[in-house]
N, C-alpha and C positions, 0 to 999 in steps of 0.2 A: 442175180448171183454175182457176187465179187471176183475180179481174176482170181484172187488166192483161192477161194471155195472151187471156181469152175476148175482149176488147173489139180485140184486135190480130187475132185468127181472122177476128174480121168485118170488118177492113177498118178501124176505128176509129184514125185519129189521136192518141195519147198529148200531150195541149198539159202541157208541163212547165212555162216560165213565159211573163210576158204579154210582150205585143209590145212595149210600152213599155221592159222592161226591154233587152229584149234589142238594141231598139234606140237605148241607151245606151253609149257607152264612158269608158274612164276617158280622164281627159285626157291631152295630152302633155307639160302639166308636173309632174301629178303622176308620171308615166313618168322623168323625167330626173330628179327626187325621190327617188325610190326606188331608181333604180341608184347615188346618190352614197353615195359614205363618209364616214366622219367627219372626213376629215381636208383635203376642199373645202374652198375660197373659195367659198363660199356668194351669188350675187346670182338664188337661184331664187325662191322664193316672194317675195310680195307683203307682208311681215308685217313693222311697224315693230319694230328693235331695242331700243326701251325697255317701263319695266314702265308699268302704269296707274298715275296719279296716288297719291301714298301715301296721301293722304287717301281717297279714294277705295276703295282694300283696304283701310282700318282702316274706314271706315263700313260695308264689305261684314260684317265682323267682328262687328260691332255689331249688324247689325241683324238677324244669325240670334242673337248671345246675346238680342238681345229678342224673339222669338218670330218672326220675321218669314219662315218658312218654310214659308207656306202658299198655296193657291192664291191668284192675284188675279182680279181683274174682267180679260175678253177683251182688253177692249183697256188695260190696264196702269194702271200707279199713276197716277190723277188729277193728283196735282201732279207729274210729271214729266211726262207728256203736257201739260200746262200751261206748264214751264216750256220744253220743247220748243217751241210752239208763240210762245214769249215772243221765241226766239232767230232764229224769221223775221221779227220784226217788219218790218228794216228791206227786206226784200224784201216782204212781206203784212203790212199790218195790220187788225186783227181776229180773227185765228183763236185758237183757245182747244184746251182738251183735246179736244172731240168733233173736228176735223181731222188726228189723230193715233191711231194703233194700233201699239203696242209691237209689234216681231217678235222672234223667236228669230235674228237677225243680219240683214243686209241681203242674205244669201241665201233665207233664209225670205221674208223681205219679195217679192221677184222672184216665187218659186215664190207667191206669195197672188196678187200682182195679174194675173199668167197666170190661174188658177182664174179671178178674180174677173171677167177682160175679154173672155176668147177663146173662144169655141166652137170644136167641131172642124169641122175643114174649113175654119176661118178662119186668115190670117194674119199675123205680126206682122213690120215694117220690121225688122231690127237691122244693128248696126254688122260690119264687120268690118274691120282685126282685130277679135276682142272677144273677150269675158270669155268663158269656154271653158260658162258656165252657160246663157246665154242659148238657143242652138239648142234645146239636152232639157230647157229649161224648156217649151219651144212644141210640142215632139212629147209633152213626160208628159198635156200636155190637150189632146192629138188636134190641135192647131193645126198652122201652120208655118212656116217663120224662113226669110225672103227677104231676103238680105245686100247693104244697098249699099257699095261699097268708102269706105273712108277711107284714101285713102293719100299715101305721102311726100311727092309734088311740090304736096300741097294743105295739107302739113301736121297731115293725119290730120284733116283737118275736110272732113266729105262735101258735094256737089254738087248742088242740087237737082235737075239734071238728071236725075243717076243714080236719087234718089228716085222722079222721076215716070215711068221707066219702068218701076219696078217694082210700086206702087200699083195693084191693081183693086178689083173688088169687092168681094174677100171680103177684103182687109185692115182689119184693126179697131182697128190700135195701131203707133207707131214707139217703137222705144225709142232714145234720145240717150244718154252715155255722159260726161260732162265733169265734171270731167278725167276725161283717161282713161286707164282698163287696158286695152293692155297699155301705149298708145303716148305718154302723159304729153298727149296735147295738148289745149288748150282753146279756148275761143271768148271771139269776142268780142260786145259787144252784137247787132254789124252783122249777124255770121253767126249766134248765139242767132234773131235775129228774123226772118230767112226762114226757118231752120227750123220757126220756131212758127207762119208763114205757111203752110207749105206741108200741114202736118198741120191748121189750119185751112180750108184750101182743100177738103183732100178728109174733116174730121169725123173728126178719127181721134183715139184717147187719147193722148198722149203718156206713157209712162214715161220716167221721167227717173231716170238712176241717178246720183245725187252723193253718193256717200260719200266725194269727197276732198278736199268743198268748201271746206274747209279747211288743206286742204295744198296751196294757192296761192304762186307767189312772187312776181308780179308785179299790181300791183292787187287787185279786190276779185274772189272768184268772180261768174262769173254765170251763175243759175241759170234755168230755166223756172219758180218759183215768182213769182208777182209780174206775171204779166204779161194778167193779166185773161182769160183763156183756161180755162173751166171743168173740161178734159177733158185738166186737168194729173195727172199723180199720179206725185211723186219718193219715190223710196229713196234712205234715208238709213243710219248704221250709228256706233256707235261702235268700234269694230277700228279701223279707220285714224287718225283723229282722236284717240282718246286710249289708242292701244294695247292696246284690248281685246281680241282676236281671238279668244282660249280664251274671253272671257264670254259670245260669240255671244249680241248685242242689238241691234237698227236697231230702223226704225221706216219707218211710211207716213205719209205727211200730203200735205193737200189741201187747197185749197178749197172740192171740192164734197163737201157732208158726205150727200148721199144714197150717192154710189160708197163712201164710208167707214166707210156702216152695210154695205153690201155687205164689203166688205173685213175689217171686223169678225167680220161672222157667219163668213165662210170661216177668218180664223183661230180660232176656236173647235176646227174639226175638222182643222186641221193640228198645234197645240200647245196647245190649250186657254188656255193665257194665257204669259207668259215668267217669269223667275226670280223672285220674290219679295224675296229680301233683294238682290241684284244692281242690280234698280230703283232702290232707298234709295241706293244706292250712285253708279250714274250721276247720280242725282239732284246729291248732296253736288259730284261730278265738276263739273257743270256751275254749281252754286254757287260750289265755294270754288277750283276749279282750273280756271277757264276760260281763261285763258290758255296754257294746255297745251299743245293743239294749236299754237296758235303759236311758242312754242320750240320746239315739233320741228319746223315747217317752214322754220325758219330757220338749223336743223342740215341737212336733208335740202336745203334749197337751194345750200349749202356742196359738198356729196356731189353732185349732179346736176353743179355746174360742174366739179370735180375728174373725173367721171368721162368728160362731155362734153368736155371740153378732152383726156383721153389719149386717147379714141374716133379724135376729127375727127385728130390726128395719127400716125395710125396708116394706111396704105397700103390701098387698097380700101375705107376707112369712111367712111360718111360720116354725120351723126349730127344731126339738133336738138336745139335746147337747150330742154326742155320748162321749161312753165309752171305745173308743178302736177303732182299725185299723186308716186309714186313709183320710177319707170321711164324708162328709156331704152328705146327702140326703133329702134335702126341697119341702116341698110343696110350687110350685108358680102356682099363679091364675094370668093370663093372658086370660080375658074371649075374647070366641072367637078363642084359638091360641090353639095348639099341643108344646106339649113339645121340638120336633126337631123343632119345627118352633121360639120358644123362645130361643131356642141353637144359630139355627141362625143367630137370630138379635144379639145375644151379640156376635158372631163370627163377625158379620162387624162392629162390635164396639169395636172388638178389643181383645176380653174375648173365650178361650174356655171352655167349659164345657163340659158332656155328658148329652144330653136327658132321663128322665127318662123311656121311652117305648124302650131306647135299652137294659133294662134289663129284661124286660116282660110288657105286659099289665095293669099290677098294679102298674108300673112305670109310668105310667103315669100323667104328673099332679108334677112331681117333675121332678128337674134337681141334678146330681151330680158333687159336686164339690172335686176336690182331693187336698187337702190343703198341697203340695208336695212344694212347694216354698215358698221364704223367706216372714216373717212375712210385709215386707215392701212390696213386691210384690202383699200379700193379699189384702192390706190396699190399693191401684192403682187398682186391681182389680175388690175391693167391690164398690168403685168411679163408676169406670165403666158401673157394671151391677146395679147399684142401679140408674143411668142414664137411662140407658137403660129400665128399668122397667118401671118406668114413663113417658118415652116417650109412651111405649107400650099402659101402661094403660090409656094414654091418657091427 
């Protein structure tokens, strides 16, 4: 008789895999991702359509033909942790390389500072809509993800209200989201600082995801970095900013440099350190091509009005006109119909999108659209689903 038969004889449970895994699913945008064909209007993924800075691929070039292919220190190349830390000046001054730890992208970065803050049985504030990573970042470390709405009539900026009913004991972190995915929207000082009130109020860390701090289009980002509050700690990412997505690089940075030797040691045993010649490379990015990100969000600002303007005149939609990132997120009335079910129809008509309920339950009732393609591409698009609408609604 086989272990497996004799251990099933006695009664024995066979555990195949861990709970954590299983209590994972894939998301629902990489789901409408994978049923699309090649031949979509493409506003699914999050992913800007330009390359990284040219300089930037030729320094990447470079700095493996000079040997530069080898492990580095945990938390990343010195002078670009440095010069990272150069570019918050006008929100923090003082902070230098120890405030900064390279990640393997600012998904990595999310999955460190979970490790690094939560205990199990502890929980963490998040947004919802949100980024589809946040909840099984908070169950992979035994924690768990208690959602307060952010939605349309407030303009996707949450309520303290709602915060403080959710707050007990065992919460240990709020994570904030500006701008945001999926739903473009941001704040302003006024609402930034009862936020940072109310996570003061009850001790809590704040995570702060801004990876799209710079794909603003009206005024300056405003961030939780800067704001004298020790128990700050934002991710940050180059993917959005200067189109990196395949180089998968962010970073953490703080001001308080005890949680950042914490944050350190843990990524040691998630990736051991990040790319090597890749580093050289953002480095050069951030020297000779920093103005980058700003031309593209002064294309991507072009694309948001174009696409908001066809939205709002379209029967059942209604739309803001976000402030930043890359996304629209509309309310469409399709009575009678689920959000993946109007994803659907405009996926056989030729349009992908994401469903608003694969971001949470308060997604629901909106579709997002990622206005990642050329302004001519939108304009074929907006044809499409504004077709499709009106067949729907009859």
């Amino acid at each position: 008789m086989t272990a497996l038969k004799c251990k099933a004889a006695f009664g024995v449970v066979m555990r195949t895999f861990s709970d954590r895994a299983l209590a994972i699913q894939p998301t629902g945008v990489r789901k409408m991702f994978d049923l699309a064909g090649d031949d979509v209007i493409s506003f699914g993924l999050g992913e800007p359509d330009f390359q990284p800075p040219s300089i930037a691929i030729e320094a990447f070039h470079q700095a493996m033909l000079n040997g530069r292919n080898k492990y580095t220190t945990t938390a990343g190349l010195p002078a670009l942790r440095a010069k990272i830390a150069e570019s918050w000046a006008d929100y923090q001054s003082g902070l230098d390389e120890n405030n900064v730890c390279m990640t393997m992208s600012g998904t990595n970065a999310l999955l460190n500072l979970f490790m690094t803050l939560v205990n199990p049985g502890e929980n963490v504030l998040l947004p919802e809509p949100y980024f589809p990573l946040y909840g099984p970042d908070a169950r992979l470390v035994g924690g768990e993800g208690k959602y307060y709405p952010c939605l349309f009539e407030n303009e996707f900026i949450p309520q303290v209200a709602d915060l403080e009913a959710l707050v007990d004991e065992n919460t240990v972190a709020v994570l904030y989201n500006f701008p945001s995915n999926p739903t473009g929207g941001t704040l302003n000082p006024e609402q930034r600082d009862e936020l940072l009130a109310f996570a003061q109020k009850h001790d809590l860390w704040i995570i702060s995801d801004e990876v799209y701090d710079r794909i603003v289009f009206e005024g300056e980002h405003v961030s939780f970095m800067g704001t004298g509050y020790e128990k700050v700690m934002v991710v940050n990412s180059f993917s959005k900013t200067f189109a990196m997505t395949g180089w998968r690089i962010g970073y953490i940075i703080s001001t308080n440099v005890e949680a950042m030797k914490q944050v350190i040691k843990i990524q040691y045993y998630i990736s051991a350190c990040s790319n090597d010649a890749m580093q050289y490379a953002v480095l050069e990015a951030m020297n000779s091509a920093n103005d980058y990100p700003s031309m593209m969000a002064a294309e991507f600002q072009q694309r948001c009005n174009l696409i908001v303007d066809r939205l709002n005149a379209m029967p059942g939609v209604q739309c803001h006109r976000p402030k930043g990132a890359i996304y629209v997120f509309p309310k469409v009335d399709v009575p009678g119909m689920t959000s993946e079910e109007v994803a659907m129809e405009l996926l056989k008509d030729g349009v992908l999108c994401s469903p608003g309920s694969a971001f949470g339950p308060s997604g629901e009732g909106h579709l997002r659209f990622a206005y990642t393609i050329s302004q001519e591409d939108i304009s074929r698009g907006m044809d499409k689903v504004e077709a499709t609408l009106k067949r729907l609604q009859g």
